[in-house]
C-alpha positions as CSV (number, residue, x, y, z in Angstrom):
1,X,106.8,77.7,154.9
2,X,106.2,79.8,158.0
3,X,107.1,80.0,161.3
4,X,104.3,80.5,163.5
5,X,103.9,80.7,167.0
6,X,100.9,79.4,169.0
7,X,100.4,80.3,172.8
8,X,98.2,78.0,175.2
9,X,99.3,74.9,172.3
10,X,97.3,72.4,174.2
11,X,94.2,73.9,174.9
12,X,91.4,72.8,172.9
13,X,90.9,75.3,169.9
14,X,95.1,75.8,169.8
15,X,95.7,72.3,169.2
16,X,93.7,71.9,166.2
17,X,95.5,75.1,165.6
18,X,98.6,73.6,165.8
19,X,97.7,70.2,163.7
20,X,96.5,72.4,160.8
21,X,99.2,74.3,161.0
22,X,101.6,71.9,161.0
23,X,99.6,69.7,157.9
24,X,100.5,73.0,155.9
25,X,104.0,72.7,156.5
26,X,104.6,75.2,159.4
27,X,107.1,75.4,161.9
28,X,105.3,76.1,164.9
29,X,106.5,77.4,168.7
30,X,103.8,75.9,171.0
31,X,104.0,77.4,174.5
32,X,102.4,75.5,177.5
33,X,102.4,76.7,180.7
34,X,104.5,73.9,182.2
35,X,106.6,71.5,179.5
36,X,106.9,69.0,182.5
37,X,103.1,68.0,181.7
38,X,103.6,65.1,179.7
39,X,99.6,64.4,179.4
40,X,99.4,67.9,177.4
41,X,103.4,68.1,175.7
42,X,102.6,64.8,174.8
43,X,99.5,65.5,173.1
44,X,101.4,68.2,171.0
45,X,103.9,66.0,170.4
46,X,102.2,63.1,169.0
47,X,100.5,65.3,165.8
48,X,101.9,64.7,162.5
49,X,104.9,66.8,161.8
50,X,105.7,67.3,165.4
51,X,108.9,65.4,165.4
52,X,110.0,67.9,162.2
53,X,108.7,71.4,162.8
54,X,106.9,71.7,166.6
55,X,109.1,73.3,168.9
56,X,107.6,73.6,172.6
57,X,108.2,76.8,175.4
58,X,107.4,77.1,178.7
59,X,105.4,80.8,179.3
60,X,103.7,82.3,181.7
61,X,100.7,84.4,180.6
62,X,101.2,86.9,183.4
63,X,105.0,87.3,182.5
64,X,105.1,88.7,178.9
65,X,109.0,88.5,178.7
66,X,108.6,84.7,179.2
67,X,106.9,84.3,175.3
68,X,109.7,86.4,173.6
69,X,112.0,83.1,173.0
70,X,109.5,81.3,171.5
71,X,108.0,84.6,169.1
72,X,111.7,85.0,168.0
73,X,111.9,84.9,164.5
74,X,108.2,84.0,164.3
75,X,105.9,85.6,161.1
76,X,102.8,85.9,163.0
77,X,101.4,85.1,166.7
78,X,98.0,83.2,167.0
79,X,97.2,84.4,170.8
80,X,95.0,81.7,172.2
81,X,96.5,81.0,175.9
82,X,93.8,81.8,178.6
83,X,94.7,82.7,181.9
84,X,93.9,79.4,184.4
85,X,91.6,81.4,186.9
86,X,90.4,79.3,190.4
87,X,87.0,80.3,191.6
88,X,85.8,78.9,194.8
89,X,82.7,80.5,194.2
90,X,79.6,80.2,191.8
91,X,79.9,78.5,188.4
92,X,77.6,81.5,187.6
């Protein structure tokens, strides 16, 4: 099968992303913004198939080299990371 990568892995859209991915057989490259958070790595790494074929990066969305080790070798790039954007002003 493939090897995919999937940027912004634990969001909410990229994870179903990665679990259907993954239930077809895919290697996938997640990349999170920090592998030290356990609440969302763990999420990730708790979908069937993960133990076999998910490999997590760390990346930063403002730093494009930071997502070239875990495109390497990938057939296709599913774009779905967001930058995190703090707003102390209206919700509006």
């Amino acid at each position: 099968m493939s090897k995919v990568c999937v940027t912004g892995a634990a969001g909410y859209i990229a994870s179903w992303l990665v679990k259907k991915l993954l239930e077809r057989g895919c290697t996938v490259h997640g990349t999170l913004r920090n592998l030290g958070d356990e609440k969302k790595a763990g999420l990730l790494r708790g979908l069937p198939g993960a133990a076999e074929r998910l490999v997590l990066f760390e990346a930063d969305i403002y730093d494009a080299a930071s997502f070239e080790p875990a495109i390497q070798g990938c057939e296709f790039v599913f774009l779905v990371a967001t930058p995190l954007q703090h707003n102390s002003g209206s919700s509006k």
